[in-house]
N, C-alpha and C positions, 0 to 999 in steps of 0.2 A: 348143671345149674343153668339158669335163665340171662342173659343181655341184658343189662339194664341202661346200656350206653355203644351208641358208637361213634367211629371221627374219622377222619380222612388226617394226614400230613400232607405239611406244604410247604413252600417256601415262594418269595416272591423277587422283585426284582426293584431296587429302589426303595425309597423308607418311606413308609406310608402308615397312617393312622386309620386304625380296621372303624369302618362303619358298620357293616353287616354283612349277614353269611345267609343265603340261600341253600336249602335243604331240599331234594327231590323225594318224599315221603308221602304215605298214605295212612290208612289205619283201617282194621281190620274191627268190625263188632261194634261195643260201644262203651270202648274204655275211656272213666273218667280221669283228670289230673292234667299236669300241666309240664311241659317238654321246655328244658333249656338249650344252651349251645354255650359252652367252655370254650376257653382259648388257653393249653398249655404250650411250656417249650416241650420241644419231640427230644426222648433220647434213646438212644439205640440200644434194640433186645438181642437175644441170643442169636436173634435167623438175620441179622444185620438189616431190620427193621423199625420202625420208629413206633415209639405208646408213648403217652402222655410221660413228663418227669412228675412222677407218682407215684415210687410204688419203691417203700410202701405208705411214705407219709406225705398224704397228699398236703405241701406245702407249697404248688406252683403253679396255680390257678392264675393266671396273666387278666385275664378280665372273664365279665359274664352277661348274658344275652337279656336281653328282653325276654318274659317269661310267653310261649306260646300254647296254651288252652287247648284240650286235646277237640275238644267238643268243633271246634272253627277245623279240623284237619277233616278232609275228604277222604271217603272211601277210594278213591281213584286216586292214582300217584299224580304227584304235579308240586312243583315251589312253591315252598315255604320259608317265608322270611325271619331273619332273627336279627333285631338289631343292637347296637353297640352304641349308647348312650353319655356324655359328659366324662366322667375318667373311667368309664370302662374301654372308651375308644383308642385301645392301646395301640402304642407307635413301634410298627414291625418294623422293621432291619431288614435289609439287603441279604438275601442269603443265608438267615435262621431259618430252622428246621421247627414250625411249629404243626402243634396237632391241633385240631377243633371237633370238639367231642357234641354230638347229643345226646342228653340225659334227659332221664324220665327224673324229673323234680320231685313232684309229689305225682300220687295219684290212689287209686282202686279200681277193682271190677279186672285187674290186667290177669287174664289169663291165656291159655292158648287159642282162645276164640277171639279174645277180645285186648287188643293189643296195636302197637306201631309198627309198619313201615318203614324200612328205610331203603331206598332201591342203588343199585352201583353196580359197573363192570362187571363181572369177573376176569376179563381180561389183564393181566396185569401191566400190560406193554401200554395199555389206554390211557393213563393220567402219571402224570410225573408224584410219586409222593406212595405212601399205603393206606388201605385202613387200619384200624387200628379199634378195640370193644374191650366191653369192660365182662367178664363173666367169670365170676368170684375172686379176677384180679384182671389187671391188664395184659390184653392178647393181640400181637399182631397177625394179619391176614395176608395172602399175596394175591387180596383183589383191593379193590379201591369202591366209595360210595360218592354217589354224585352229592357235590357242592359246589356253591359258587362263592367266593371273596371279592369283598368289596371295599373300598376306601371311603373318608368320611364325604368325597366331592363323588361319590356314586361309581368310580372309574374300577372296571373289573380288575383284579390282582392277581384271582388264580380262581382256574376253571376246570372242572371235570364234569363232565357234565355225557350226554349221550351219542354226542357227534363223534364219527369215526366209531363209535365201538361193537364188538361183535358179539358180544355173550355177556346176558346182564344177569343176575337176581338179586336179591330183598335180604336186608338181616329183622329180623322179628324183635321188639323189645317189648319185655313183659314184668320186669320189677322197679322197683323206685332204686336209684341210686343211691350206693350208701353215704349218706347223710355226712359228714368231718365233724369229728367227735369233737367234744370240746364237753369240759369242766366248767368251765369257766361262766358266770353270768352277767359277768361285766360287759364282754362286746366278743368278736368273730377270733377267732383263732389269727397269731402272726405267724406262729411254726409249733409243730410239737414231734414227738416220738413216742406212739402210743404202747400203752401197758400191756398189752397183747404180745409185744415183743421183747420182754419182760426174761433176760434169763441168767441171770446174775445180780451181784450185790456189791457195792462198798462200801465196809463199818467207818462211823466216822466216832472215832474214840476217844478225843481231843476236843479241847474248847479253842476256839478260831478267836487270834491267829495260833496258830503251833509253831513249832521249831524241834518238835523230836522225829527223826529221819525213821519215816519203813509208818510213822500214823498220821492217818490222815483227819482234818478239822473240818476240809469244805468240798461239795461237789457239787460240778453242775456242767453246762454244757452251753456247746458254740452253737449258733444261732444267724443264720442268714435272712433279715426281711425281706418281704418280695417289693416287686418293682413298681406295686400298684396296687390301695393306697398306701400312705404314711400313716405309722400310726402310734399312739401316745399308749403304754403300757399300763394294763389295770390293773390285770392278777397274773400269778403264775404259779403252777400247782407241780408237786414231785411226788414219786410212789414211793411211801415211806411205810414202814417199820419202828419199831422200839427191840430189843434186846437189853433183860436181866430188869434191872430199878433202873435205868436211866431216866433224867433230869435235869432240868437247867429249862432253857431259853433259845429257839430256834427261829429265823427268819430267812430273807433272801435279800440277794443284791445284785444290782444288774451295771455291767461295765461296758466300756468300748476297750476293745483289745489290739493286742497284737498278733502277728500270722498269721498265717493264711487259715480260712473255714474248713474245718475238715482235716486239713493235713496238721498244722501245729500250735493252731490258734490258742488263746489264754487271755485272761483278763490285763488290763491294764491298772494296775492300783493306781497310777496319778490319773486317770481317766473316770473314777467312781461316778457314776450317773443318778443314781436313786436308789431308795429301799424299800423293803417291804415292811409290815408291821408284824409283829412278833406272837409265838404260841409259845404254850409248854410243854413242853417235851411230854412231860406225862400224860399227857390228851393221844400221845401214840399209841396203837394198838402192837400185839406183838402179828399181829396178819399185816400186808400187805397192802396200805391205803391209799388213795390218792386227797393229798393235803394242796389246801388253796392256801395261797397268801396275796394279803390285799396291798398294790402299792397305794402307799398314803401321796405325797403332793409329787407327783412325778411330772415334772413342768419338762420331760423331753417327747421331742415329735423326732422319733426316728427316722434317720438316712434310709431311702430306699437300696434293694439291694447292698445291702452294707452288714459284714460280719458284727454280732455284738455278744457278750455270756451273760448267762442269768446264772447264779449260783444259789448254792443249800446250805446255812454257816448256823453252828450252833455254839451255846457256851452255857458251861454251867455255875463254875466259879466256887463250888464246893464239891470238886469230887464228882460230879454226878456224870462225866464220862469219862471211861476205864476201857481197857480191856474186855473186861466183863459185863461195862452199862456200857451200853454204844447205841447207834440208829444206824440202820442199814437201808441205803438210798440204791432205791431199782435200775440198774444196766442193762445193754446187749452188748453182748459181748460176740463179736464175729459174726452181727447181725446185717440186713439189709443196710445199705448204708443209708444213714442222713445226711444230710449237705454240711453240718457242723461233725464237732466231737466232743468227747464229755476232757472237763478241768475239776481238776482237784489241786488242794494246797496240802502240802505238807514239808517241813523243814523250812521252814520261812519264806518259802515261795509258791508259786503258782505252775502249774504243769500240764500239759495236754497229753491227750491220750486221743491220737490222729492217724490217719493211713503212712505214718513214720513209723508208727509202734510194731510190734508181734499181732497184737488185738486192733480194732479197727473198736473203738469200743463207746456208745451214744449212750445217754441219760435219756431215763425217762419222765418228759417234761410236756409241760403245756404252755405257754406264754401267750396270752389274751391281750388288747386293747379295743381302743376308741379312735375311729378315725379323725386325724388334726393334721390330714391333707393343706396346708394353709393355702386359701383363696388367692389370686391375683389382686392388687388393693384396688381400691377403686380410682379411676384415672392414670391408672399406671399405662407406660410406656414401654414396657417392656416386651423386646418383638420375640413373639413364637415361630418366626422363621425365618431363616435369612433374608427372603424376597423383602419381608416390612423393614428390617434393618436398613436394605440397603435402600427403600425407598426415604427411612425417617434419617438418613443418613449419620455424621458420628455423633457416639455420647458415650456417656460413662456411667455404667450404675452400679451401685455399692447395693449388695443384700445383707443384713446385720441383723440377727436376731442374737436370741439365748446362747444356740446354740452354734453357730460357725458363722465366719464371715470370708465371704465369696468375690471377688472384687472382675465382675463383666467388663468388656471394653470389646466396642464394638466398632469398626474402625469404618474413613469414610467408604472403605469397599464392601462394607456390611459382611464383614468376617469377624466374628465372634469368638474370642480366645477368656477360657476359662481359669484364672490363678487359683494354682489348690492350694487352699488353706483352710486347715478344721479347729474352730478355737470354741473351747468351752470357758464361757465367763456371763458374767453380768455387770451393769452398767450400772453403780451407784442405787439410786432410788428408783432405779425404772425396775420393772417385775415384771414386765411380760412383752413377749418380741414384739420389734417394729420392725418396719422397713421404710428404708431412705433409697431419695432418688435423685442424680443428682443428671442437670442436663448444661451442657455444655453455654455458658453467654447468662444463664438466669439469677446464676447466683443464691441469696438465702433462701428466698418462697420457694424456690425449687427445690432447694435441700429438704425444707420442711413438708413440701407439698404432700405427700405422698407417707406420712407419717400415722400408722393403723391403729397403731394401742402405746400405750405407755405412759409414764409422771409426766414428759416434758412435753404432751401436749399443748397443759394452759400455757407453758413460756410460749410454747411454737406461736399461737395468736396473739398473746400480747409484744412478744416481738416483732410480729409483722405490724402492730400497728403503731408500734413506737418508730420501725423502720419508714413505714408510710409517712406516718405525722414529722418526720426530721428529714424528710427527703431522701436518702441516703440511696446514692444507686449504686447497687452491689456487683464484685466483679464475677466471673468465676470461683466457687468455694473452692474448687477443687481440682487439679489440674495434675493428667498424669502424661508425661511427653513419652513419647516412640523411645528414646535411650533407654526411658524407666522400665517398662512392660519388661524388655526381656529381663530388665534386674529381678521384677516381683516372681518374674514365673520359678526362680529358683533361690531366691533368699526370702525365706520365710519371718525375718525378721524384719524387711518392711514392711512384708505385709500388715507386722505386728503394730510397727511405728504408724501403720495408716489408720491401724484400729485406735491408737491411743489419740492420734492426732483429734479424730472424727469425735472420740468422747471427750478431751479436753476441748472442742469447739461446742459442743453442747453445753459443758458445764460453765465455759467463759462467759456464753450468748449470756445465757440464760440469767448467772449474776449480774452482767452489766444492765443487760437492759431492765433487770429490778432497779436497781441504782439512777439508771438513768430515768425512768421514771419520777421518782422523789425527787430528782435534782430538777426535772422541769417544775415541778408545783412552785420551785425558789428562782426561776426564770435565769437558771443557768443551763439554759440550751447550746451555748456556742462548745465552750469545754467540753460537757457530755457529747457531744457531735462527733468531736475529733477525736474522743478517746475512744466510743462504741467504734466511728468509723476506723479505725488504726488496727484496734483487736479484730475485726473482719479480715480486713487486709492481711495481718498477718499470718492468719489461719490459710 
């Protein structure tokens, strides 16, 4: 077979945010198309070498290049730039092992005349790291190709380039890269385990939930997002089957879990996240299909890098899963491994099937979204590096959406400590995430300032201007002393009480100062004063 890709491993020193990579390449004839540059994590082959974490489902694309035009690439060898744009300029680590691949994107006319360049060592003592090509799967080499990395402030990270080395050639690339399959028409792949790898079944006999021991009602599988973007889940599609008259009502559901990915991970029933919308079973064929299901209002923006299951749950309600009427949902069983593993319910719980088991055993699945990476708000303060920290020195910021609430605190030495806490909920009549800001001495406009979407917008202005029009100077809302932090970092039940605090301050503002409004039109300002003023205070 033919190259359709090759990359170099690396690793750097210090955390730095990749800007661009330099490619020493030429091209041969006059192949048209257009050449990218991947950024995977590297993990180790059989020859104790590094290829991309791909193989076989490519789900760890870390970021991707600026597209570079075969047509601009010179007959003569010489650098070629590829750069690394807004969130694809992903922030390397001290000492990961990554690969940076070039692929042929699209293209035609590529044959053995007419084709890419890519020139490198052979020496293998010349650059710290390997190459590493793609030809009809991932293959490591024990030479290296010349590249350069770069950081987003231009500063080189890692070089291999031609200095020092004593024996060079070229790898040739002459096909387009295989394409990541996707089902899906909603938006880009989050994770999948293609059909191809397809070599096993298990009958789901049972209407979900079950409780009879040895049949199973639901399957599906563990699911690791990557690290870059966030993304909101549209569809997700399973390799399904019918067996006998089977009948009833089939959909999916998508959870945050318990265990670890891979090894023993499984759904979390108090965690339920969303669902899909539903078919009938009888629309299954008895071959082997891949079936979409559309999620309807799925209001979550997935944690990056974070374990989650999407499962297969059917129910008929009259008989129409047996023994003998069942659906048989696609496995591998003792296949490549995925980063997840497949879950099933049966006997009234939930189970994995992990590198704990006898079988190592993945679902065949596709999981699609839309990227709802959330923006930074506008006038936010929030420092992206310790240096602005310690310039804008201390404060406190609360992040409070839908989905979890995060409590920063950044201290006057611009050290940054993060309290874990994941909370699923929502706030009354508010429907869709905000975020609040709270800055040390400013009190409510501060708290409000920084307020993106949500019901208590119109209170947030006509509070500010009921606060303006009565004077009212506000003290700190919020105040978390040095004794507390270490409390929050492991009793998750203040955290809870700051969650409730924060929405009982909302819902109080917001009633009094309607109240206190109407109470001014009857020129009872003094009263109203002290009683808005008192409910601040005490908050």
């Amino acid at each position: 077979m033919a190259k359709s890709a090759v990359g170099q491993s690396f690793t750097i020193v210090g955390d730095k945010n990749l800007g661009k990579i330099k490619v020493y390449m030429s091209k041969a004839g006059f192949p048209t198309g257009k050449l990218i540059v991947r950024l995977y994590h590297g993990v180790l082959d059989g020859f104790g070498r590094y290829i991309p974490d791909d193989n076989p489902v490519n789900s760890s694309i870390l970021a991707n290049s600026s597209l570079l035009d075969m047509d601009d690439i010179d007959n003569l060898f010489r650098w070629e730039e590829f750069t690394f744009s807004g969130d694809q300029q992903y922030p390397l680590l001290n000492g990961v092992v990554y690969v940076a691949q070039v692929e042929i994107y699209e293209g035609s006319g590529l044959d053995a005349s007419n084709n890419i360049h890519v020139w490198g060592p052979t020496d293998p003592t010349c650059c710290v790291g390997n190459e590493g090509g793609y030809d009809g799967g991932w293959i490591s080499y024990n030479y290296d190709i010349c590249i350069e990395v770069y950081d987003t402030l231009n500063n080189s990270i890692y070089l291999c380039n031609e200095a020092g080395c004593v024996s060079y050639g070229y790898d040739v690339l002459t096909e387009v890269f295989p394409p990541i399959p996707t089902p899906c028409d909603c938006g880009p792949n989050i994770d999948f385990y293609p059909e191809t790898e397809h070599n096993d079944e298990i009958p789901i006999t049972r209407d979900y939930p079950c409780a009879d021991a040895g049949k199973i009602c639901a399957v599906g599988q563990c699911f690791k997002t990557p690290a870059n973007p966030r993304y909101n889940p549209c569809e997700v599609t399973f390799y399904l089957k019918k067996k006998g008259q089977a009948s009833g009502w089939m959909w999916c559901k998508l959870y945050d879990v318990t265990g670890s990915c891979g090894v023993d991970c499984k759904p979390d029933e108090s965690k339920f996240l969303c669902g899909t919308g539903g078919k009938f079973i009888s629309s299954l064929t008895t071959s082997f299909q891949l079936i979409t299901f559309t999620f309807g209002r799925c209001e979550v923006c997935l944690e990056p890098n974070h374990c989650y299951a999407v499962v297969f749950v059917a129910w008929s309600g009259f008989g129409g899963l047996d023994d003998n009427n069942f659906i048989e949902v696609g496995i591998r069983k003792a296949g490549a491994a995925h980063q997840g593993n497949t879950v099933y319910y049966e006997a009234g719980a939930w189970h994995s099937y992990g590198t704990d088991d006898a079988f190592n055993i993945d679902t065949i699945f596709y999981i699609c979204g839309t990227d709802c990476t959330p923006p930074l708000p506008a006038g936010s303060d929030t420092p992206s590096t310790t240096e602005q920290a310690k310039l804008e020195g201390p404060r406190k910021t609360i992040l409070y959406n839908l989905e979890h609430l995060v409590l920063h605190v950044h201290s006057s030495l611009g050290k940054k400590t993060i309290i874990p806490c994941r909370m699923i909920c929502s706030v009354g009549r508010v429907a869709q995430p905000f975020i609040i800001i709270v800055k040390g001495g400013l009190g409510v406009p501060a708290f409000f300032e920084t307020v993106v979407k949500g019901g208590i917008k119109r209170y947030y202005e006509e509070t500010l201007h009921v606060i303006s029009k009565l004077g009212i100077k506000c003290e700190e809302t919020l105040s978390v002393k040095e004794d507390v932090r270490g409390y929050l970092l492991s009793q998750n039940v203040m955290v809870r009480n700051l969650q409730e605090t924060l929405i009982s301050f909302i819902e109080t503002l917001s009633k009094e100062q309607d109240k206190t409004i109407k109470e001014l039109t009857s020129h009872k300002k003094k009263d109203k004063l002290r009683e808005l003023k008192r409910h601040v205070e005490d908050v």
